[in-house]
VEXGU-621527 format. One record per atom (N, C-alpha, C): x, y, z negated. Coordinates in steps of 0.1 Angstrom, whole numbers, plus 5000, padded with zeros to 4 digits. Layout:
XYZ;...
// end
This chain:
500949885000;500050005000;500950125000;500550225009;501850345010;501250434997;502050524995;501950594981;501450724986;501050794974;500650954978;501050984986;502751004989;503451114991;503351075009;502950935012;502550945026;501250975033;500751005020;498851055026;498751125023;499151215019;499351375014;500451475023;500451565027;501551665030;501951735019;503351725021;503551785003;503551885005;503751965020;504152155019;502852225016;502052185007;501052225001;499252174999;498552264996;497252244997;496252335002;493952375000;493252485004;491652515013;489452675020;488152625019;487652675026;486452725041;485352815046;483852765035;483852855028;483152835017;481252865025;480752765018;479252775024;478552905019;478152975027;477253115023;476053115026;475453105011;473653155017;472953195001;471453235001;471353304990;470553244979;470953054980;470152994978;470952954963;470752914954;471552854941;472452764943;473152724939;474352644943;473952514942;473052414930;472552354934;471552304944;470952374948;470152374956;470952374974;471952474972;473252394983;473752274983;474152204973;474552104968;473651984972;472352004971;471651924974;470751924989;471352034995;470851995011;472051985018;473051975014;474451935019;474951795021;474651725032;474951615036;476751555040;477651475026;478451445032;478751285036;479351355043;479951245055;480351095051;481251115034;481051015028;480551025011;479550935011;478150944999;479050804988;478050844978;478850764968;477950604968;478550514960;477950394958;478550284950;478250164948;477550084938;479350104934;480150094942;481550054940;482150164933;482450314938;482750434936;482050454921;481050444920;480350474902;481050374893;481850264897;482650164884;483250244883;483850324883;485250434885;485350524873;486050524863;485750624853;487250684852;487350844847;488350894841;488551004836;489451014823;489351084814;490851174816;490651314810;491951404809;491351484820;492051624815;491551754823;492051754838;491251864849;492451894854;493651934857;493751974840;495452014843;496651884842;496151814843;496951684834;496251514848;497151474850;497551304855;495851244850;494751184854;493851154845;494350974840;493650944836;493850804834;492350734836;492550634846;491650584856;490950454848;489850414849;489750334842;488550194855;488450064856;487750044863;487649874862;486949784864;486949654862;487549614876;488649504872;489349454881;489249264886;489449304900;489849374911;488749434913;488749564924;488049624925;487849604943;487049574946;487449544960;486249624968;486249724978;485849824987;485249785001;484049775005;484249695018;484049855029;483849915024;483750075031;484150215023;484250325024;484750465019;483650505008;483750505000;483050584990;483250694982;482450764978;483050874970;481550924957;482450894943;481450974935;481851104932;480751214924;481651304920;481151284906;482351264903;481951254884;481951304876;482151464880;482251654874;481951664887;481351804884;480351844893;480552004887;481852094895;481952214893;481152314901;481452424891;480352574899;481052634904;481852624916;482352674923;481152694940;481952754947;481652744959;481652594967;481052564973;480652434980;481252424997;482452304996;483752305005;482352245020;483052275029;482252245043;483652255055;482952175061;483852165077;484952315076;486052325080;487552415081;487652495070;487052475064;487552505049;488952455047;489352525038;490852445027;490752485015;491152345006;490852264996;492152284988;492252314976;493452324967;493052184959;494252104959;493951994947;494851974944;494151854935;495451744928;495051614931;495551554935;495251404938;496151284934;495251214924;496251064923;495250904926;496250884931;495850724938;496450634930;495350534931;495250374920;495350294928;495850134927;495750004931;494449954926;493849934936;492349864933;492149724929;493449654928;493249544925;494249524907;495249624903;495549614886;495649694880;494349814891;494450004883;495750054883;496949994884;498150074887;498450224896;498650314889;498550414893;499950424903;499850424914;500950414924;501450534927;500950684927;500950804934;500250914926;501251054926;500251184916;500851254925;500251384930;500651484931;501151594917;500051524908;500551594895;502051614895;502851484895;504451484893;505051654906;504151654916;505451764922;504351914921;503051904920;502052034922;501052034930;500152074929;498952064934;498952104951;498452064959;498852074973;497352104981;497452184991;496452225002;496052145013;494852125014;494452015026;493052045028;492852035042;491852055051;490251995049;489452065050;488252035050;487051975062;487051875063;486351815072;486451685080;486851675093;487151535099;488451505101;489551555101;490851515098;491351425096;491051345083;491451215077;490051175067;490151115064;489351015055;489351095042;490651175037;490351305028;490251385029;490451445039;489251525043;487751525045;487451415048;485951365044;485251345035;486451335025;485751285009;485851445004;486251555012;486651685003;485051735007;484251715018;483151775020;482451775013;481251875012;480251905005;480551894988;481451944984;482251914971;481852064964;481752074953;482052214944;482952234942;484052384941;485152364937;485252374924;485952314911;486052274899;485752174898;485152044908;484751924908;485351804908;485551714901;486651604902;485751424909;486651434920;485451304929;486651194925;485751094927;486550964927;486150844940;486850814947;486750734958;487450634959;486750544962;487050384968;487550384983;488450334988;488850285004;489350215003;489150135014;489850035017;490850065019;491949975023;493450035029;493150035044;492849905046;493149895057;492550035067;491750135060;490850245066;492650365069;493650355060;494750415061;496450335063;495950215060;497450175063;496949995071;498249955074;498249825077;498149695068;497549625067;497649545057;496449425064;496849275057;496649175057;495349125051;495449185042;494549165023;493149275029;492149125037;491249235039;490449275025;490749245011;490149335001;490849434997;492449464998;492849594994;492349674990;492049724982;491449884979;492349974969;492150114979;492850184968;491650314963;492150324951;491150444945;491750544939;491050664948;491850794944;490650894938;491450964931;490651044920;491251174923;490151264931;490751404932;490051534927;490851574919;490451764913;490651854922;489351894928;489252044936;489652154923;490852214927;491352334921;490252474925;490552484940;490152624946;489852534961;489252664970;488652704981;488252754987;488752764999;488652935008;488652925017;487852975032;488052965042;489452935048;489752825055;490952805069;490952925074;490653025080;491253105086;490553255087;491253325096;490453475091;488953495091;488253605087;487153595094;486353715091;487053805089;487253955091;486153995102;486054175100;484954225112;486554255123;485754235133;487454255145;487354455146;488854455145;488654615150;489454635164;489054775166;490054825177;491454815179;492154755192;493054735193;494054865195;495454815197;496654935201;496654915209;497554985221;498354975235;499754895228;500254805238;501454805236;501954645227;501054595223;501354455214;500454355226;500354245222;499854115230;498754125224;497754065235;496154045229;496153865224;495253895211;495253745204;493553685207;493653615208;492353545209;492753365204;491753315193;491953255185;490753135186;491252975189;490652905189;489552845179;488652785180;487752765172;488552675156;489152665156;489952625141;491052755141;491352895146;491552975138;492753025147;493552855152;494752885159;495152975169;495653045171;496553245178;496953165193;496053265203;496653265214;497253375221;498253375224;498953525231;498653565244;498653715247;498653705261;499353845260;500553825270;501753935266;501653975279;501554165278;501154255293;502354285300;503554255291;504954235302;505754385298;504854455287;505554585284;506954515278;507554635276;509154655265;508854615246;509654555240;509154515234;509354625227;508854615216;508754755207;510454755200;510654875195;512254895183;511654925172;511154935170;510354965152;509554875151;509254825136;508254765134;506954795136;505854695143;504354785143;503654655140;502854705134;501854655128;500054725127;499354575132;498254575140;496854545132;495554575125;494854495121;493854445129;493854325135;493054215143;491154255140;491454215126;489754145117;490454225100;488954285101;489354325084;488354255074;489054195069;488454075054;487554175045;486854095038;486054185029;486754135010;487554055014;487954004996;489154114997;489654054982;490254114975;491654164983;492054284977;493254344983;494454314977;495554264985;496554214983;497454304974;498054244966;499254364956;500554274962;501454404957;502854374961;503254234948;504054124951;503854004937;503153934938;501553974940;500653864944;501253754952;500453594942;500953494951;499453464961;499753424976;498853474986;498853304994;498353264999;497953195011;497453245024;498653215034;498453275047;498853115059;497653175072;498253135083;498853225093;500053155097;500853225106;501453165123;501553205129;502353195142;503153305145;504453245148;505853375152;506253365166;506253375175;506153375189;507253505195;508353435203;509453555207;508753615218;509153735220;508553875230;509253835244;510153775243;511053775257;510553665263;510753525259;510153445270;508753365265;508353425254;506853375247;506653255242;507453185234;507853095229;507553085215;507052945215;506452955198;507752885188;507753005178;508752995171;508752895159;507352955156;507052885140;505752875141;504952775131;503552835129;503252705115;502152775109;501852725099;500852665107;500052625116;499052595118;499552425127;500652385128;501252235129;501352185114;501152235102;501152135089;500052215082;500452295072;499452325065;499952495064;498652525054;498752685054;500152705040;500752885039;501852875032;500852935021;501952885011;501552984993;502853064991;503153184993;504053244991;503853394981;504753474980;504553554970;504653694985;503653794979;503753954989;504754014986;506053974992;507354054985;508054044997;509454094991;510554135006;511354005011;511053905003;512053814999;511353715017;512853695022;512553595033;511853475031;510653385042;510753255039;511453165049;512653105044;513253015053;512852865051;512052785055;511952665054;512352545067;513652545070;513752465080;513152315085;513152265074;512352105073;511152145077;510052215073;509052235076;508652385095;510152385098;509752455109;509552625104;509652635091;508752795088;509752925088;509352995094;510253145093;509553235096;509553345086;508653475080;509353545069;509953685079;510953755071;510153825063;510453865051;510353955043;509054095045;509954185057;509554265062;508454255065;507854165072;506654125076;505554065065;505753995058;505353985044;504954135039;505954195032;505454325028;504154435033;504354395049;502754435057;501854435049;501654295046;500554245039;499854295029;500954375023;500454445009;499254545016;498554595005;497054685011;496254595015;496554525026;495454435030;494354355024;493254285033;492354195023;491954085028;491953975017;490953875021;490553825030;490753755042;489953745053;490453795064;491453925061;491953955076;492553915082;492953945095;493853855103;495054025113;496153975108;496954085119;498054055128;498354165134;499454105143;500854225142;501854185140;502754255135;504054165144;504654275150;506254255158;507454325148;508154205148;509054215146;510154255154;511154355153;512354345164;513754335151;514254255155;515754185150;516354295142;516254395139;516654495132;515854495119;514654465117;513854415112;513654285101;514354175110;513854055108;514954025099;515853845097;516353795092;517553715097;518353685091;519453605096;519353485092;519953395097;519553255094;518553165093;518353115108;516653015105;515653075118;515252945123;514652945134;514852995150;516552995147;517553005162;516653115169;516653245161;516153355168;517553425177;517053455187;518253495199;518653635187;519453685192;520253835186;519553925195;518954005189;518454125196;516854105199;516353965196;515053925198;513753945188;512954015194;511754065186;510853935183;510253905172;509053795167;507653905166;506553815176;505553885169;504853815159;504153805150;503753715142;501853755138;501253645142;499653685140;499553575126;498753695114;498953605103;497253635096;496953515094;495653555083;495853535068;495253605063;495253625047;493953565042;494753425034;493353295036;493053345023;493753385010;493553374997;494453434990;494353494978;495253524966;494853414951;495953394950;495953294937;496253324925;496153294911;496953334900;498353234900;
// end
């Protein structure tokens, strides 16, 4: 049976939260997910907060012939739905001696997608955030195996949740930067008019968010794409793994393993901003950073970034 750390992405966790003006249960209860709980998922018991590893409890073997999911806390949060992102914690059990195989506890709570993705993503839908589910799978639904009873059972704490991607009112554009137009999951398309790239930094607002306004320190959740000016080449993007958690400061992000680079300068944009927006900001090498992501010398980045969330 593979362990967390291969059904999980560890470069984080994160929601398009359901809006309407109806009570939350009453959302709760016309919200259909994908996978519903049953006779197998209700043995399932476990105790300890979610700040803390829970301890799983269940009559063994436990054997799964399909996906199940209970929720066994039932928080008052907002209610997770299709491109949302999910903040959790998740630990996975051996269904056959309760052996806890995998926590995210041991490295930190991590971000993951809301909807048809994976099988956890499935089990994240129609969820409240503060809610702790417990789910039965088979294996064989995620790995290869022999043992058609395998079952593994994972127990996950919804931390937070917030829209996947901007969703701001769009404003008026500048002269002079690339026009973005953004696919139905959020992802930045360029289309560059062939002008000179800019010598100063400039910075564009796309969509303006209606949440909360960024401070300089605040730690923030953003999606990004960095794309060079000269031959329009995608540099980086958060939108091949997961969204970043970083802090609104000067401080560069160099993440090589993960592909990520987002200087400083560009970060600090951010400050003022809110909630929901989405912008587009060029960078020119005077600007930018040294070391990371084999940026030519003298080469501008433009970068279109949404501001998914601020965190404590």
């Amino acid at each position: 049976m593979r362990t967390i750390s291969a059904l999980v992405v560890a470069t984080g966790l994160v929601i398009s939260l359901a809006a309407c003006s109806s009570t939350p249960a009453e959302q709760l209860a016309a919200c259909s997910p994908a996978v519903a709980s049953g006779s197998v998922s209700d043995l399932v018991s476990t105790t300890g907060a979610h700040s803390a590893e829970p301890t799983v409890a269940f009559p063994t073997p436990l054997v799964a012939k399909s996906t199940q999911r209970t929720l066994e806390s039932t928080g008052d949060g907002a209610i997770l739905s299709d491109g949302d992102m999910a903040e959790i914690q998740l630990t996975q059990v051996n269904g056959a001696d309760a052996a806890v195989i995998g926590s995210s506890y041991a490295s930190g709570s991590q971000l993951y997608p809301v909807g048809d993705e994976d099988f956890i993503a499935e089990i994240l839908a129609c969820t409240p955030v503060g809610s702790r589910i417990v789910a039965t799978v088979p294996v064989s639904e995620f790995a290869e195996t022999t043992d058609k009873a395998a079952t593994a059972v994972f127990v996950i704490d919804v931390l937070d949740g917030f829209k996947g991607k901007a969703n701001g009112t769009p404003q008026l554009g500048q002269n002079g930067l690339p026009s973005i137009v953004t696919a139905p999951d959020g992802t930045p398309g360029y289309t560059f008019t062939g002008g000179d790239a800019p010598e100063k930094l400039r910075t564009e607002l796309l969509q303006k968010g209606d949440g909360a306004k960024v401070a300089e320190g605040d730690k923030i959740v953003i999606q990004f794409t960095g794309v060079t000016w000269t031959d329009e080449t995608k540099l980086t993007s958060t939108w091949d793994s997961r969204p970043l958690r970083t802090n609104a400061s000067g401080e560069d992000t160099v993440d090589n393993d993960a592909g990520l680079y987002f200087p400083g300068t560009a970060k600090l944009e951010l400050v003022g901003q809110t909630v929901g927006s989405q912008l587009i900001i060029a960078v020119p090498a005077a600007f930018g950073f040294e070391g990371g992501g084999g940026i030519a010398e003298g080469e501008t980045v433009v970068y279109v970034v949404d501001i998914l969330a601020i965190q404590k």
